[in-house]
C-alpha positions as CSV (number, residue, x, y, z in Angstrom):
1,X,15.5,18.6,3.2
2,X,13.0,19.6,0.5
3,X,9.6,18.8,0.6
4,X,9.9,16.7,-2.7
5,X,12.6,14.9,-1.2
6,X,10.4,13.9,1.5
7,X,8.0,12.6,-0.5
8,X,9.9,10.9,-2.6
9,X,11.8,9.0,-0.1
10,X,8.1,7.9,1.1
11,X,7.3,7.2,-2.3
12,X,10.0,4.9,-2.7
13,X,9.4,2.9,0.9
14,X,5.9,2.5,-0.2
15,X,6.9,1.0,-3.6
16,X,9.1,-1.5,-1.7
17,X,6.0,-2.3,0.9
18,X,3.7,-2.7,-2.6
19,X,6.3,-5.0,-3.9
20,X,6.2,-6.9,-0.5
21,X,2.5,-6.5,-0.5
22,X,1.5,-8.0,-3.7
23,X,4.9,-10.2,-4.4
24,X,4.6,-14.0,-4.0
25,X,4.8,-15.4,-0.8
26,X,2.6,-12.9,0.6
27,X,-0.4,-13.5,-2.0
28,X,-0.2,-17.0,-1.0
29,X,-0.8,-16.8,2.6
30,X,-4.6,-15.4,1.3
31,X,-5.1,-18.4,-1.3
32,X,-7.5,-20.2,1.0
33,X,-10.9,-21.5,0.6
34,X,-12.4,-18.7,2.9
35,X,-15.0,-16.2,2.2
36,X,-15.2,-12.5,3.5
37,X,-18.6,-11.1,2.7
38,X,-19.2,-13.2,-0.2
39,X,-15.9,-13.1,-1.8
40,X,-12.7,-15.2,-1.8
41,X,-10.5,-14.6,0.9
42,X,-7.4,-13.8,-2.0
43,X,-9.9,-11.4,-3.8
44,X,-10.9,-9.4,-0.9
45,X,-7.1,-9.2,0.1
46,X,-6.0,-8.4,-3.6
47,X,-8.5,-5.4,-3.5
48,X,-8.3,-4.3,0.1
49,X,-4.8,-3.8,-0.4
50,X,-4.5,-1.9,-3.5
51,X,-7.3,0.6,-1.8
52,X,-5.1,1.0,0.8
53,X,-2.1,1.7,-1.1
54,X,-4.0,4.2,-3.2
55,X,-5.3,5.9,0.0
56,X,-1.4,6.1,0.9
57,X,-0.1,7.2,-2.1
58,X,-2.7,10.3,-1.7
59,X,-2.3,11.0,1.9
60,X,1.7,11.3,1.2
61,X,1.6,13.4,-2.1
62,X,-1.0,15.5,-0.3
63,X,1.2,16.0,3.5
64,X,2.9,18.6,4.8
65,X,6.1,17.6,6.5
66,X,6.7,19.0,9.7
67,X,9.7,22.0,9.7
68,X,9.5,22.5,5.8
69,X,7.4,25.3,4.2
């Protein structure tokens, strides 16, 4: 396999997890009268979330598969 192959097959699963991620049912599990430091418990997961699926999308467009030069 190619290295852009690679990534773009990890691209695509982490599409499908950001669909999961920010789809519905899932968003409503965080819809609670809560706080985490200071804000509302769906805001801080809202934002968390998308930080962390930035962070992904850079760690796999910048990664080296193993066994492909």
């Amino acid at each position: 396999m190619t290295r852009d192959s690679i990534i773009n097959k990890r691209l695509i699963g982490l599409s499908l997890m950001g669909y999961l991620l920010f789809n519905f049912p899932l968003v409503s599990l965080f819809n609670l009268p809560e706080f985490v430091l200071g804000f509302p418990l769906l805001y801080a997961y809202l934002f968390g979330a998308w930080a962390a699926y930035i962070v992904l999308i850079v760690l796999i467009i910048h990664s080296r598969p193993r066994g492909v030069s």
